[in-house]
C-alpha positions in Angstrom: 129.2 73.9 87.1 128.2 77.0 89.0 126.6 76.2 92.9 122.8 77.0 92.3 121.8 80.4 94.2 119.8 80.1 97.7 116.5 81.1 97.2 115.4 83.1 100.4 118.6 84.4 102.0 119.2 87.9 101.5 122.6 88.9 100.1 125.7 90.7 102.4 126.2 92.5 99.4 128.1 96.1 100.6 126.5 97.1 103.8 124.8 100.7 103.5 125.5 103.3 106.5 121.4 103.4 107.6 118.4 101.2 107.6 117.0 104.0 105.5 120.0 103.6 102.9 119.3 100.4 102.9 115.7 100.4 102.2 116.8 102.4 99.2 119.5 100.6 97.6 116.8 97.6 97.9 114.3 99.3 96.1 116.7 100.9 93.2 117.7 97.2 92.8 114.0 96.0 92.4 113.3 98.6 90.3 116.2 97.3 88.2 115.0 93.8 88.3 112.0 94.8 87.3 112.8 96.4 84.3 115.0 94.2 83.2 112.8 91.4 83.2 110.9 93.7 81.4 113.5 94.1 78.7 114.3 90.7 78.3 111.1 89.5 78.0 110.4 91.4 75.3 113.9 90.6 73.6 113.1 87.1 74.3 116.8 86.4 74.8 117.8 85.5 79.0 120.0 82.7 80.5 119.1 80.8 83.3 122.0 82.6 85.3 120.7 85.9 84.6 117.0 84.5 85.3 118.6 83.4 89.0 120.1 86.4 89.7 116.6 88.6 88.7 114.7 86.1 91.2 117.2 86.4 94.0 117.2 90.0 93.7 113.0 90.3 93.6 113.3 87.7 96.6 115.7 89.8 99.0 113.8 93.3 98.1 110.3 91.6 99.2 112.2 90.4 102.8 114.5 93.6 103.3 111.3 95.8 102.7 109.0 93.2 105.0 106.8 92.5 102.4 107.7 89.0 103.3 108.9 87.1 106.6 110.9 84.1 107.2 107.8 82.2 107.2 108.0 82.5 103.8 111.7 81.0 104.0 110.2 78.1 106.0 107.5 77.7 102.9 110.6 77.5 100.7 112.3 74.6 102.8 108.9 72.6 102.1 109.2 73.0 98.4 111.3 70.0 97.3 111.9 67.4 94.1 108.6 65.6 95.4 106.8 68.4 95.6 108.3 71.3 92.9 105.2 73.3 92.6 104.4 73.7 96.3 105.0 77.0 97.0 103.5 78.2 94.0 100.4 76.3 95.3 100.0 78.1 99.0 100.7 81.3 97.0 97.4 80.8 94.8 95.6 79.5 97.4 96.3 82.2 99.8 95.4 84.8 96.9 91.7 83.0 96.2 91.2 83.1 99.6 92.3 86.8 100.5 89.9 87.9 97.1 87.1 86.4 99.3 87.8 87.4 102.5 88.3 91.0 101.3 84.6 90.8 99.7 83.4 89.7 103.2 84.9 92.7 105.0 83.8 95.1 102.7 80.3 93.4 102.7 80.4 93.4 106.1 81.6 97.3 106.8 78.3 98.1 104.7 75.8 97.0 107.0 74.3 98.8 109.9 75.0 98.7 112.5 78.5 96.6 111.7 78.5 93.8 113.6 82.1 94.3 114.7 82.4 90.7 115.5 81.5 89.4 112.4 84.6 92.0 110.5 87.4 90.9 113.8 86.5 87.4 112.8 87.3 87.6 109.4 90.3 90.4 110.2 91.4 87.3 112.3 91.2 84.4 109.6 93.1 87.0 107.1 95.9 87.7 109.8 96.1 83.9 110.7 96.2 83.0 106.4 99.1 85.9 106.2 101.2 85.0 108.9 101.1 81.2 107.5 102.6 82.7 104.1 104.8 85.2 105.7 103.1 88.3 104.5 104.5 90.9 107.3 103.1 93.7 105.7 99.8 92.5 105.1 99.6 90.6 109.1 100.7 93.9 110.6 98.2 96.0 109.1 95.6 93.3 110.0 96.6 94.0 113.6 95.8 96.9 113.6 92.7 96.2 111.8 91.2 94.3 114.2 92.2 96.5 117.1 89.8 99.1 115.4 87.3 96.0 115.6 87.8 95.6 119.4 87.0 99.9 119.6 84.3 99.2 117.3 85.5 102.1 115.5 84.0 101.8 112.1 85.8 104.8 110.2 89.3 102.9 111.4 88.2 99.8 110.2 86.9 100.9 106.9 90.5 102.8 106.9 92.2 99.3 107.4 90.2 98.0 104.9 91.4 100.1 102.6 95.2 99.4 103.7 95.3 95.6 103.8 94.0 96.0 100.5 96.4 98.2 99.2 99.2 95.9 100.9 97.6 92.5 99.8 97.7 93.8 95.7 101.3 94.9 96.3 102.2 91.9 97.7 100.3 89.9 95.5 101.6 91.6 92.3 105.4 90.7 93.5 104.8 87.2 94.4 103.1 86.8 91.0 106.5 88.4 89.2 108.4 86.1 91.0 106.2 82.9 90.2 106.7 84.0 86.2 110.4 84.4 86.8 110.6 80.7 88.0 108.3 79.6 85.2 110.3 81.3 82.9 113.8 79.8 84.7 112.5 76.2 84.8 111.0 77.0 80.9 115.0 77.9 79.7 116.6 74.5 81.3 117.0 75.8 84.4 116.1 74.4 88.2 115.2 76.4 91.0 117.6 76.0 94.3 116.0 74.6 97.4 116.5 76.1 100.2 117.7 73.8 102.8 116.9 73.4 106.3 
């Protein structure tokens, strides 16, 4: 019986010579991933091994690129036998609650004059709801964000705006690919490793 793969630990797979290297190798393996869950969906025809190793792979490129932080590792370590689907559960909740928040700031960059108080608050909640998941990506830019909202620098914020947003659906539209890829390896016999603590 093969030892089930650790979900959330990125590989020592052969070490590049640069960060820059590395980034790439990362993303031509994604890319691979990708496509060949692509393939095999359509075939219809995977194993639960080759399932794993798709996951693991999605799962290292989202923390080597910093899509995702070890908060998300620590999300993991919650997800247990008792509770199977918890993850998956934060996940949607965080995306409902992003979908509103983004309406808000984009309501709220309309008006005039922007009541820059009203945007940092809800800059703040997102940064506070991505930090909890672990999306690095998405809390940095909302740093930034909301130091536009302490120069009450409108352009900067309506900037940001359009940044988180474009880092939110990217990191949305991976998280979803890896929440079909454990459907699909719990659907073909197969159980999801827990990471432990």
């Amino acid at each position: 019986m093969a030892e089930p793969k650790v979900v959330g630990k990125v590989s020592d797979a052969a070490a590049p010579a640069s960060a820059v290297q590395a980034v790439e190798q990362v993303k031509v393996r994604e890319a691979e991933a990708e496509v060949k869950v692509k393939e095999e969906e359509e075939e219809g025809e995977c194993s639960v091994d080759e399932l794993l190793d798709q996951h693991q792979e999605l799962l290292d490129g989202m923390l080597s690129e910093g899509y995702l932080d070890d908060q998300f590792s620590q999300l993991q370590m919650l997800q247990d036998e008792s509770s199977p689907d918890f993850v998956e559960e934060v996940v949607t909740l965080f995306f409902d609650d992003t979908e509103k928040l983004l309406e808000n700031l984009t309501e709220s960059l309309k008006t005039d004059p922007v009541d820059f108080k009203v945007v940092d608050g809800h800059v703040h909640q997102f940064k506070g709801s991505s930090s909890s998941i672990g999306a690095q990506r998405v809390k940095n830019v909302c740093v930034a964000f909301r130091h536009c909202c302490d120069a009450e620098d409108k352009k900067g914020c309506v900037d940001h705006l359009a940044k988180v947003k474009e880092e939110f659906n990217d990191v949305r539209s991976k998280l979803r690919k890896m929440l079909e890829l454990e459907k699909r390896i719990m659907a073909a016999g197969g159980v999801l490793p827990f990471v432990e603590c």
